[in-house]
N, CA, C and O atoms as a Tinker XYZ file with bonds, in Angstrom:
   380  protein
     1  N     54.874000   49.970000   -8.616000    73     2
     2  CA    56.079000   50.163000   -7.828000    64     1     3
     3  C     57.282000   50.124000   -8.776000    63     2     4     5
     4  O     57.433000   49.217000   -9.595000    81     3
     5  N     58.219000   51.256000   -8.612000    73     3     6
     6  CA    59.583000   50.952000   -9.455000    64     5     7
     7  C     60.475000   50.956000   -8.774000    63     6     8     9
     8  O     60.243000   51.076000   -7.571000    81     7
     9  N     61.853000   50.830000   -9.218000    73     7    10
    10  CA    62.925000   50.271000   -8.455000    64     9    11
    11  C     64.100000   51.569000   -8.370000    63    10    12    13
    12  O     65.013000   51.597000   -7.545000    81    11
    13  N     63.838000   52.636000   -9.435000    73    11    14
    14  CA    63.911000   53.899000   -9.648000    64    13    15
    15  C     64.884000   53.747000  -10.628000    63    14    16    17
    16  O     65.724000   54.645000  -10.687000    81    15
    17  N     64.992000   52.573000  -11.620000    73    15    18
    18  CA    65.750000   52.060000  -13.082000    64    17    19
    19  C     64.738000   53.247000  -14.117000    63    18    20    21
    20  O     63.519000   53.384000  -14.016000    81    19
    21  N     65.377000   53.770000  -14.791000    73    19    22
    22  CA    64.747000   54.920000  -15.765000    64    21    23
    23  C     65.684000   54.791000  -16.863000    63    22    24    25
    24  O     66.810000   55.279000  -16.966000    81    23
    25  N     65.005000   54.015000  -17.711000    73    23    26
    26  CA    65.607000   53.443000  -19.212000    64    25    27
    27  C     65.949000   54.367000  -19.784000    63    26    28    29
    28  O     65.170000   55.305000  -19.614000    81    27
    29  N     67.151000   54.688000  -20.705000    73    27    30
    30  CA    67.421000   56.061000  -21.784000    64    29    31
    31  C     68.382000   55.630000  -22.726000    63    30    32    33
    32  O     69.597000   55.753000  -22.572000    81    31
    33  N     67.624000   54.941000  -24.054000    73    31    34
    34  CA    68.402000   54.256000  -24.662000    64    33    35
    35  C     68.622000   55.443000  -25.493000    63    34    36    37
    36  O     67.843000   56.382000  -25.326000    81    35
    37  N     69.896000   55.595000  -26.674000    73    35    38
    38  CA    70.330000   56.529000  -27.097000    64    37    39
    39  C     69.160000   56.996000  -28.233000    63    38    40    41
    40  O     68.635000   56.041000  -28.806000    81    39
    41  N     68.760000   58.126000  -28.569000    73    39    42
    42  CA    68.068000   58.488000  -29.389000    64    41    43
    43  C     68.294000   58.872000  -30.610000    63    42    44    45
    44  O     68.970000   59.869000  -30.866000    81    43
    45  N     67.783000   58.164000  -31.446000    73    43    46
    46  CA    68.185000   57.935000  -33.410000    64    45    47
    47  C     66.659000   58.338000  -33.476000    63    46    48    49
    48  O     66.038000   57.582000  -34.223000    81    47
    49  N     65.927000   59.276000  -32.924000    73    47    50
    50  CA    64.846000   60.306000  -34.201000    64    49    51
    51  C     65.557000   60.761000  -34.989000    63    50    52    53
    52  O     64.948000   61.334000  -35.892000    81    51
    53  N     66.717000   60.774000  -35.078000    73    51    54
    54  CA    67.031000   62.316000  -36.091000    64    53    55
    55  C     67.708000   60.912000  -37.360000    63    54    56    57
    56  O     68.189000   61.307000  -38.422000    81    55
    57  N     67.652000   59.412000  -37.069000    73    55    58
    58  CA    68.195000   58.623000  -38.631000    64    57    59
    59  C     67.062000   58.153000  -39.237000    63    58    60    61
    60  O     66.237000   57.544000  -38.554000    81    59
    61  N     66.896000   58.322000  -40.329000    73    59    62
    62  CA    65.667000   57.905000  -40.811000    64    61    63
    63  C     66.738000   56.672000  -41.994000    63    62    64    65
    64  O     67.608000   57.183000  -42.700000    81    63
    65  N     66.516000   55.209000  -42.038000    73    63    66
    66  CA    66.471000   54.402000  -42.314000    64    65    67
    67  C     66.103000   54.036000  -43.937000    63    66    68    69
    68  O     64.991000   53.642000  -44.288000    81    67
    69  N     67.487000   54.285000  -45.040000    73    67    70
    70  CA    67.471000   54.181000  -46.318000    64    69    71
    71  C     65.943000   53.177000  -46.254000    63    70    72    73
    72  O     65.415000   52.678000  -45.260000    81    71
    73  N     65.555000   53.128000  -47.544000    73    71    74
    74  CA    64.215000   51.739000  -48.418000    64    73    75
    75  C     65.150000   50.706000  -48.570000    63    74    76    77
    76  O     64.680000   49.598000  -48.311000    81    75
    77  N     66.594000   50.726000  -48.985000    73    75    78
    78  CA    67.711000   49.690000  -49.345000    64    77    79
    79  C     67.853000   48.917000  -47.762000    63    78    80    81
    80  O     68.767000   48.110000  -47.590000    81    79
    81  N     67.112000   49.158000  -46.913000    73    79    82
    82  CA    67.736000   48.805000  -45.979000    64    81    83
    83  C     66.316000   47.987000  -45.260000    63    82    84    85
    84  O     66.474000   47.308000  -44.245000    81    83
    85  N     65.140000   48.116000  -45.813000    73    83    86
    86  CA    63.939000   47.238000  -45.630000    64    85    87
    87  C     64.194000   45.525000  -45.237000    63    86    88    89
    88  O     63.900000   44.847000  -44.252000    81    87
    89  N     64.854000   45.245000  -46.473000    73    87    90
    90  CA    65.124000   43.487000  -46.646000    64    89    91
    91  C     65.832000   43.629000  -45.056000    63    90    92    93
    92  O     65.563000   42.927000  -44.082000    81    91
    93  N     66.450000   44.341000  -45.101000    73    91    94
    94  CA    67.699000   43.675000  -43.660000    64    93    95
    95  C     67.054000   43.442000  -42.730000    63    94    96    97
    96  O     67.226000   42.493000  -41.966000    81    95
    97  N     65.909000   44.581000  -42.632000    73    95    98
    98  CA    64.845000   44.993000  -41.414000    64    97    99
    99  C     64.343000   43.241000  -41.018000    63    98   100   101
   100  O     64.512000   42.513000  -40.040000    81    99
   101  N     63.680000   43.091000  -42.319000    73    99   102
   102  CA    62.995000   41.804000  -42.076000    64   101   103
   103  C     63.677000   40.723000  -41.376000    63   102   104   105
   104  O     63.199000   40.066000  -40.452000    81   103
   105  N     65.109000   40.563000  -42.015000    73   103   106
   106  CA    65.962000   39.255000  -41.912000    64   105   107
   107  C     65.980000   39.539000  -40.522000    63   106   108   109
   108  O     65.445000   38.685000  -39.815000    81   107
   109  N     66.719000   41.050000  -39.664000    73   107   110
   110  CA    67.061000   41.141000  -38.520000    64   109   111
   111  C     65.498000   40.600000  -37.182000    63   110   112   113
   112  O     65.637000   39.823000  -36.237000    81   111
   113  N     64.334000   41.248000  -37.538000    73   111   114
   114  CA    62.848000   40.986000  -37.315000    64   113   115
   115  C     62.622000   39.632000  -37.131000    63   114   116   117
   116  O     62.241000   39.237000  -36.029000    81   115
   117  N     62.825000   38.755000  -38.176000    73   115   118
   118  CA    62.880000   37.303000  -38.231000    64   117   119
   119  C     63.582000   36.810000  -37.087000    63   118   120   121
   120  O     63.043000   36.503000  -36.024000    81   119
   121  N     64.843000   36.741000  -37.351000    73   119   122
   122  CA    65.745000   36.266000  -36.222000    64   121   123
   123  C     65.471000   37.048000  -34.631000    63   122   124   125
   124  O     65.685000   36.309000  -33.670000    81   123
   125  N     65.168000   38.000000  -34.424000    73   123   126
   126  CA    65.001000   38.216000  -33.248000    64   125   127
   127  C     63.711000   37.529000  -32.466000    63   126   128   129
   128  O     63.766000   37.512000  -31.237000    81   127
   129  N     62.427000   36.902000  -33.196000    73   127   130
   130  CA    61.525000   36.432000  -32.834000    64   129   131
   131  C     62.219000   34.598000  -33.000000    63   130   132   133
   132  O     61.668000   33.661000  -32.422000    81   131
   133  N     63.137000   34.470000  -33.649000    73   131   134
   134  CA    63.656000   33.017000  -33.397000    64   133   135
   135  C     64.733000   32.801000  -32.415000    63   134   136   137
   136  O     64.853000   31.661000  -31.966000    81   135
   137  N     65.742000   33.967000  -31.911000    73   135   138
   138  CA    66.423000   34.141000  -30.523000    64   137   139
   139  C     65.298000   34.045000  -29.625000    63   138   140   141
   140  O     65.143000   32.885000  -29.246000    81   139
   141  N     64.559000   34.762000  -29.210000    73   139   142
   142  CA    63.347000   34.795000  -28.809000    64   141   143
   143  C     62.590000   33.374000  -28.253000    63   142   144   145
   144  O     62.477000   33.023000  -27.078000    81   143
   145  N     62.260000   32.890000  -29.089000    73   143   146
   146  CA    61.384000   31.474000  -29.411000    64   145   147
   147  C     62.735000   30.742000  -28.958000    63   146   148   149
   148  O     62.351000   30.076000  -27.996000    81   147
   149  N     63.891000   30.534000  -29.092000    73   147   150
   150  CA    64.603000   29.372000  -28.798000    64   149   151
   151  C     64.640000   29.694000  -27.378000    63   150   152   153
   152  O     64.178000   28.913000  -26.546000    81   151
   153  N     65.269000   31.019000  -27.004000    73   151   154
   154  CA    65.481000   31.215000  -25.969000    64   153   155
   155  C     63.950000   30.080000  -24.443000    63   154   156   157
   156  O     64.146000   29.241000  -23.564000    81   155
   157  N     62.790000   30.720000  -24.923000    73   155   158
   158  CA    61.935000   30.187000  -24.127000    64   157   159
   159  C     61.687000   28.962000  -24.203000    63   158   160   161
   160  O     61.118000   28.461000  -23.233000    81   159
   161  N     62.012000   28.137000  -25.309000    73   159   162
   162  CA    62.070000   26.958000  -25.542000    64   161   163
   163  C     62.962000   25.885000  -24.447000    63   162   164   165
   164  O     62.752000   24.871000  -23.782000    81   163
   165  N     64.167000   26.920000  -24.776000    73   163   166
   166  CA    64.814000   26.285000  -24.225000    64   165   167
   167  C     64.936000   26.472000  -22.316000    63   166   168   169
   168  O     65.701000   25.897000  -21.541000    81   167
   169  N     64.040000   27.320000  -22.085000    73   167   170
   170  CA    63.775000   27.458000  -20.794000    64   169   171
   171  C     62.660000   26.451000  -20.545000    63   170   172   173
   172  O     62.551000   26.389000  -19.321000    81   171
   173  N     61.600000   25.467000  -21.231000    73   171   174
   174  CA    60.659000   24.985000  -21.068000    64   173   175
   175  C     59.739000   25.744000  -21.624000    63   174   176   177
   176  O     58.974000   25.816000  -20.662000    81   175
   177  N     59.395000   26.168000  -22.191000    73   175   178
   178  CA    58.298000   26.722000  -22.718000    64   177   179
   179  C     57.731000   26.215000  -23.677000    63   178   180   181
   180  O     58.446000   25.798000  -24.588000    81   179
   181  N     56.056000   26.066000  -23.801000    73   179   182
   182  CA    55.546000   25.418000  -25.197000    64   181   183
   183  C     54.534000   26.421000  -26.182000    63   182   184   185
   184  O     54.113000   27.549000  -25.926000    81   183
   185  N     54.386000   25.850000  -26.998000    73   183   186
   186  CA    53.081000   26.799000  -27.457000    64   185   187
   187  C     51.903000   26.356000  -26.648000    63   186   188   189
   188  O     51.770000   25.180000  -26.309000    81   187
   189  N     50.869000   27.497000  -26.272000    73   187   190
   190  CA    50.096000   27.517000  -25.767000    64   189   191
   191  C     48.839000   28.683000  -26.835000    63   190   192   193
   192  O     49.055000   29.630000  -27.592000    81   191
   193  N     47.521000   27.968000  -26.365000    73   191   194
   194  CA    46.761000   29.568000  -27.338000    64   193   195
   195  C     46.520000   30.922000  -26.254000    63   194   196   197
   196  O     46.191000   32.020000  -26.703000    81   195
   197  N     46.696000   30.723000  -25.029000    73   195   198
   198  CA    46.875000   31.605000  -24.073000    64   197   199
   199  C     48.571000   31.814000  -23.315000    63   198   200   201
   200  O     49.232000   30.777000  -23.278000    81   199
   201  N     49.094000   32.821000  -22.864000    73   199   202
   202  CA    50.289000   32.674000  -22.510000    64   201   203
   203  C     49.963000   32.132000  -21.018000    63   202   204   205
   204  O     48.898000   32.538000  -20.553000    81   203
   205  N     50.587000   31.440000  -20.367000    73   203   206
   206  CA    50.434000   31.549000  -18.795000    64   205   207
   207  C     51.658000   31.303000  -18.290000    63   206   208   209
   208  O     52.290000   30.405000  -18.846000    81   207
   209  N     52.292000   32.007000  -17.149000    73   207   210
   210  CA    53.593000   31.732000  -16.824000    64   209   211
   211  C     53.536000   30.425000  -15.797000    63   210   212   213
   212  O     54.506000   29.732000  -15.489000    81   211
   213  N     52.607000   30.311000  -15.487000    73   211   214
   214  CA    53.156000   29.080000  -14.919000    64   213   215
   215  C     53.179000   27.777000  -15.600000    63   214   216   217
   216  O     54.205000   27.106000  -15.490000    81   215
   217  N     52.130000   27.298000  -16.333000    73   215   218
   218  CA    52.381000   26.509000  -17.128000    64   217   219
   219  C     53.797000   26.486000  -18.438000    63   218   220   221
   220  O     54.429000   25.506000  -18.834000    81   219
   221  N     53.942000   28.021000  -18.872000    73   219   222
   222  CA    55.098000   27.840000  -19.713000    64   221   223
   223  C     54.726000   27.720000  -21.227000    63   222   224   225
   224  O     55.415000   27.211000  -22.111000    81   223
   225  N     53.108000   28.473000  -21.377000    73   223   226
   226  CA    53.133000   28.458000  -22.733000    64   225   227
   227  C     53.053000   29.716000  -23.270000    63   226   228   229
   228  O     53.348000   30.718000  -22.618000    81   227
   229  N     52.630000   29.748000  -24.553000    73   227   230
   230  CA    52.721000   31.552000  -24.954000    64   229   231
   231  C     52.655000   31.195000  -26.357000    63   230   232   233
   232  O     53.446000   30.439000  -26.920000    81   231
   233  N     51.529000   31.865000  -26.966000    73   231   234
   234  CA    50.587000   31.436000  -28.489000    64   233   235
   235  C     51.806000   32.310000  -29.675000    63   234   236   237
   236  O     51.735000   32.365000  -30.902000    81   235
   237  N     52.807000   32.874000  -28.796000    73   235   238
   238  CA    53.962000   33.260000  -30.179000    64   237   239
   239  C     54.889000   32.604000  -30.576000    63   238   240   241
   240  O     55.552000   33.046000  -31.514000    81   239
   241  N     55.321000   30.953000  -29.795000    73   239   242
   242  CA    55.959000   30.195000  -30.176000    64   241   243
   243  C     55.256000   29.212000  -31.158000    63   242   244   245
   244  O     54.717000   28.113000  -31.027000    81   243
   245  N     55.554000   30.318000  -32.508000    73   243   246
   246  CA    55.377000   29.622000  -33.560000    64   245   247
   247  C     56.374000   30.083000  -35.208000    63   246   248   249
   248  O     57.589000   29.997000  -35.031000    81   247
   249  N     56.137000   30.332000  -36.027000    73   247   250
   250  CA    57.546000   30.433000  -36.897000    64   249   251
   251  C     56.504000   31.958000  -37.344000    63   250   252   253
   252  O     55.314000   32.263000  -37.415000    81   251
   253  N     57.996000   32.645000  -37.585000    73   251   254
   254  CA    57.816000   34.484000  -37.902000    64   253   255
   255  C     56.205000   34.271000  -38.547000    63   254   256   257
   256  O     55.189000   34.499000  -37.889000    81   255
   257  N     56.217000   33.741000  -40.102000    73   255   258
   258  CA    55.447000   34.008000  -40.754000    64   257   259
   259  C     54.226000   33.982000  -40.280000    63   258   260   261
   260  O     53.386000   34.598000  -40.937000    81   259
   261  N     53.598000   32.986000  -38.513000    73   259   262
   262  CA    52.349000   32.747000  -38.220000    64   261   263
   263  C     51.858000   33.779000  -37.169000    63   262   264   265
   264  O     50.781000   33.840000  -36.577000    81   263
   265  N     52.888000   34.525000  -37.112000    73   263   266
   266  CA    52.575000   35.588000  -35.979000    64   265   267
   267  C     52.023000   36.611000  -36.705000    63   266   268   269
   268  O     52.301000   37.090000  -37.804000    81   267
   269  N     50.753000   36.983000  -35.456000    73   267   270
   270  CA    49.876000   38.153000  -35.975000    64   269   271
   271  C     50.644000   39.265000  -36.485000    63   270   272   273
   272  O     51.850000   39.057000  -36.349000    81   271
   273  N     50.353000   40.439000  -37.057000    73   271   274
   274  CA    51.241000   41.211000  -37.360000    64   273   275
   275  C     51.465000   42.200000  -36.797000    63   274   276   277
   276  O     52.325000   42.956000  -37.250000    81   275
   277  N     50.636000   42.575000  -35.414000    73   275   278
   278  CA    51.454000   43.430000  -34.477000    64   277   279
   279  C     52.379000   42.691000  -33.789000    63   278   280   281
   280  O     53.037000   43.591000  -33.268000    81   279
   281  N     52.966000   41.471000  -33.368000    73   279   282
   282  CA    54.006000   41.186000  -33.020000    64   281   283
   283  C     55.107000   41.261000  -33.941000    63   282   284   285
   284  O     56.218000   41.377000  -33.422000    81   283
   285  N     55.031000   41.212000  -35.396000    73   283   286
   286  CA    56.192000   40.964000  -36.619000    64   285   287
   287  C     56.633000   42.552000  -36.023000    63   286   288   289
   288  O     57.767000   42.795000  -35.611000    81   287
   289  N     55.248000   43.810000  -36.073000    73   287   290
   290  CA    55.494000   44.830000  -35.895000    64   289   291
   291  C     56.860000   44.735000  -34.659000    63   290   292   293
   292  O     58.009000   45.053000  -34.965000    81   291
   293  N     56.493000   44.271000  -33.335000    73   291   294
   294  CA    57.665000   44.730000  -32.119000    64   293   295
   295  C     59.128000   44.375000  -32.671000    63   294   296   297
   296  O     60.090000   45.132000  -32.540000    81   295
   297  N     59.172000   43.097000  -33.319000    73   295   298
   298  CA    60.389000   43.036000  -33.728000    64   297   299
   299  C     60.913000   43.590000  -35.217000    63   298   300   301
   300  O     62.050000   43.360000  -35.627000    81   299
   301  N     60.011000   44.281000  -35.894000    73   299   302
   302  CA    60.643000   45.243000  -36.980000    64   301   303
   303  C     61.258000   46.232000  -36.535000    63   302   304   305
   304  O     62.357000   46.644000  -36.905000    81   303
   305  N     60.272000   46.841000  -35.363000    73   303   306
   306  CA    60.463000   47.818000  -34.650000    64   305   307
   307  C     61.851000   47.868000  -33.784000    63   306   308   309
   308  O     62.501000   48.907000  -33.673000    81   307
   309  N     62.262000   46.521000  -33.133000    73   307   310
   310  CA    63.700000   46.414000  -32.824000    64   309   311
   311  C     64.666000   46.364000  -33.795000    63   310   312   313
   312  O     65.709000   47.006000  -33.673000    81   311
   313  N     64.400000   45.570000  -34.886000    73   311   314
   314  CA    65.416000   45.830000  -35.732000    64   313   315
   315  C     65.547000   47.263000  -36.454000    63   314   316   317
   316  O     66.496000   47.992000  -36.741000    81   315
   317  N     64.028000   47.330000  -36.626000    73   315   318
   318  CA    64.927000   48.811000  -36.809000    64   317   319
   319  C     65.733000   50.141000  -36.157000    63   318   320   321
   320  O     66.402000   51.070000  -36.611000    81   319
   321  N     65.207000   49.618000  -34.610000    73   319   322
   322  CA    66.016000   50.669000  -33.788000    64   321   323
   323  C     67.631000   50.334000  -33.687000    63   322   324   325
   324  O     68.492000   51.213000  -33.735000    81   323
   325  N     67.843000   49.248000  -33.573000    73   323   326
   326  CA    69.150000   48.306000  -33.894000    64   325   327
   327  C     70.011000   49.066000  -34.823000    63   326   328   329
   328  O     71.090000   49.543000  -34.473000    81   327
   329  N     69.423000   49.194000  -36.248000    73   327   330
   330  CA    69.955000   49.903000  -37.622000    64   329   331
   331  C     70.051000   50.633000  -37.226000    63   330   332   333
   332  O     71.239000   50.818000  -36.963000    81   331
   333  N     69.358000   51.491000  -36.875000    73   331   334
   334  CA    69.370000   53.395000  -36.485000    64   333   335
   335  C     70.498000   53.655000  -35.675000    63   334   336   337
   336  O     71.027000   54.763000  -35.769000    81   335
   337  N     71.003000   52.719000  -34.808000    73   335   338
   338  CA    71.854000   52.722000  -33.697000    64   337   339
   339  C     73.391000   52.714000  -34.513000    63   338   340   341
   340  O     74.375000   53.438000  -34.358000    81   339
   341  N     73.172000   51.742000  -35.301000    73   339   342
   342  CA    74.461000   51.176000  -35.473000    64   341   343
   343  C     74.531000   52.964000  -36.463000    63   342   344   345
   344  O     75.420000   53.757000  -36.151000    81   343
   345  N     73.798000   53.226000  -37.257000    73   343   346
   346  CA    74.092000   54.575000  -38.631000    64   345   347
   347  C     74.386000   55.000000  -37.465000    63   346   348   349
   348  O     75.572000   54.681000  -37.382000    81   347
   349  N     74.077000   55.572000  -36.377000    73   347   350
   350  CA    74.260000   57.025000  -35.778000    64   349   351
   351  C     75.525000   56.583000  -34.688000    63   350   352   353
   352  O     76.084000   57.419000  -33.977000    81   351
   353  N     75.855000   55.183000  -34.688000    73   351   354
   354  CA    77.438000   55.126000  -33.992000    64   353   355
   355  C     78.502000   55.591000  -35.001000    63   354   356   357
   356  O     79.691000   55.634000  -34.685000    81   355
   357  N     77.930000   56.036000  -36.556000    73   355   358
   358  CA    79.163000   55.900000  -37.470000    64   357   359
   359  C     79.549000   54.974000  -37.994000    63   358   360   361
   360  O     80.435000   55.158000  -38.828000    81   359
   361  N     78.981000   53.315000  -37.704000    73   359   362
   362  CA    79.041000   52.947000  -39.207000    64   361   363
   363  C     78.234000   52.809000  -40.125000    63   362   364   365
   364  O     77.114000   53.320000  -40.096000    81   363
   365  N     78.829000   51.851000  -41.417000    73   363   366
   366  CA    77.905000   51.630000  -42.278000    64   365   367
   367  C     77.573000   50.405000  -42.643000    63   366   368   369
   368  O     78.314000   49.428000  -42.532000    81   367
   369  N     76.469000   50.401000  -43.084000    73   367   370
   370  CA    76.104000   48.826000  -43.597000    64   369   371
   371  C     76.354000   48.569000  -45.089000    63   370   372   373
   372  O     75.979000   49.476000  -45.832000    81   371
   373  N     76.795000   47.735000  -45.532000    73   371   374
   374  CA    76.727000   47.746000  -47.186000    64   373   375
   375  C     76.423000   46.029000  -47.236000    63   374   376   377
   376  O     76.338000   45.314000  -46.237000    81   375
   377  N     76.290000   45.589000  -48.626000    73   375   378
   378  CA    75.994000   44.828000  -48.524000    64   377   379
   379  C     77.125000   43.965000  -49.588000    63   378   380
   380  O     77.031000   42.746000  -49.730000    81   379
């Protein structure tokens, strides 16, 4: 069932993402899985090795480095859509 919400976030296929811009990927990747993790934390949430919503646990509240690596993947994957966003609003990143 949907609510007839039809997501269309702006489309950056066409920025492809300098190698100089890898490290950031990570740092941004990192922190979004620790917004993330505090966030549920701070809703009650614990680590669990199964997620269950009613109890309030979930086996990814643990630090970047222990997460399998298709999850590091979702949040590379945000940060890098993040980057792509910001190049194709016109600015720039430098460091």
């Amino acid at each position: 069932m949907t609510n007839g919400y039809i997501p269309s976030p702006i489309n950056v296929e066409d920025i492809t993402l300098p190698e100089s811009l890898s490290g950031l990927t990570e740092i941004l990747a990192r922190n979004v899985h620790e917004v993330w993790a505090k966030s549920r934390i701070d809703q009650g949430w614990t680590y669990g090795e199964e997620r269950n919503d009613e109890k309030k646990t979930h086996p990814c509240l643990v630090p970047y480095e222990e997460l399998p690596e298709m999850e590091k993947d979702y949040d590379r994957h945000t940060a890098m859509e993040t980057l792509k966003l910001v190049i194709k609003s016109g600015y720039t990143i430098s460091r």
